[in-house]
C-alpha positions as CSV (number, residue, x, y, z in Angstrom):
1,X,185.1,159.4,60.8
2,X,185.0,160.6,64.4
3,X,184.7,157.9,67.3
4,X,181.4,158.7,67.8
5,X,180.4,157.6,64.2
6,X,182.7,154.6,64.4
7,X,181.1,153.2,67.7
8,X,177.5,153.9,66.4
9,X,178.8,152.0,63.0
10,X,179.9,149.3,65.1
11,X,176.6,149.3,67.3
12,X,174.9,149.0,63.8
13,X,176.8,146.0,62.5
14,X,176.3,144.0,65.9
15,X,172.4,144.9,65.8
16,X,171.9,143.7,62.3
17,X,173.8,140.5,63.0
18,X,171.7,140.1,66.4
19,X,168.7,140.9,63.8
20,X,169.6,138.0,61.4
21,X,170.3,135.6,63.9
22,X,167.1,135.9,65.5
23,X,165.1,136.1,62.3
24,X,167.0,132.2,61.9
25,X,165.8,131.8,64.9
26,X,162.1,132.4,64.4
27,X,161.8,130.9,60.8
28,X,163.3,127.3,62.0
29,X,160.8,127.5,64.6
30,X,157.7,128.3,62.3
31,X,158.7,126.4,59.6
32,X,156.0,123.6,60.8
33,X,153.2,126.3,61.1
34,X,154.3,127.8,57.1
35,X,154.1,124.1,55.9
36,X,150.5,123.8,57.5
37,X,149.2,126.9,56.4
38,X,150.8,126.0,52.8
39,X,148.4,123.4,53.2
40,X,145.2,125.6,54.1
41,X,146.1,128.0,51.4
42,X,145.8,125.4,48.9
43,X,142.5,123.5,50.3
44,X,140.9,127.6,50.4
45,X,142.3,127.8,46.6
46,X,140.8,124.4,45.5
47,X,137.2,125.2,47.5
48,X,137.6,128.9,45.6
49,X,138.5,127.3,42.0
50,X,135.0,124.6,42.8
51,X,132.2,126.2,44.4
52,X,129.6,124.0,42.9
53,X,131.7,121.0,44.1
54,X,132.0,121.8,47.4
55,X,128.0,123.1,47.5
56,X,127.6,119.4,46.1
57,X,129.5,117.6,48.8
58,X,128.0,119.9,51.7
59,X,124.6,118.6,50.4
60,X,125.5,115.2,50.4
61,X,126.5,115.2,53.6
62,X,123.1,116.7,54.9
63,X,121.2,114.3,52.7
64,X,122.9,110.7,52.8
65,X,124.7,111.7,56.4
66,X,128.8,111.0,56.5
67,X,128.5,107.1,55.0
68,X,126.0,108.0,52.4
69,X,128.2,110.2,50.9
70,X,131.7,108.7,50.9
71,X,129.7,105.4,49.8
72,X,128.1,107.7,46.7
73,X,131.8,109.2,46.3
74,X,133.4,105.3,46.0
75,X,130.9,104.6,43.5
76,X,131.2,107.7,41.6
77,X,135.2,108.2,41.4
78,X,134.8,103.9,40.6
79,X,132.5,104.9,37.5
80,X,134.6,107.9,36.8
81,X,138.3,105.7,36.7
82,X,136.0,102.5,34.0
83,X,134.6,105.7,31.8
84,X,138.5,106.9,31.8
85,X,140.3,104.2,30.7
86,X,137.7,103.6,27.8
């Protein structure tokens, strides 16, 4: 191995090492953002899996307003929890 080779070698090593540090670096910082988007991805996948859920809800809101609905929702996931445990 000439000098030439060893120093570009050399070069290398310290690059990748710079490479890897920084990359540290950058996922500690965004490791907020991933847990937030983690979030999204799995609200998206649950409004994907339900469509005529979330079609439902939207049109409770424009019909009963933002009370009407979470009043309707009480009553409903109330009924649903008495018809459960029977």
């Amino acid at each position: 191995m000439t000098g030439h080779q060893r120093e570009l070698e050399q070069r290398r090593r310290r690059l990748v090492e710079r490479s890897a540090v920084q990359r540290a670096a950058l996922a500690a910082r965004l490791a907020p953002v991933v847990s937030r988007l983690a979030t999204v991805d799995r609200v998206r996948d649950t409004l994907r899996r339900y469509p005529v859920g979330v079609v439902a809800i939207a049109a409770g809101f424009g019909v009963l307003g933002w009370q009407g609905t979470l009043s309707l929702a009480a009553r409903l996931f109330s009924l649903y929890a008495l018809l459960r445990r029977s």
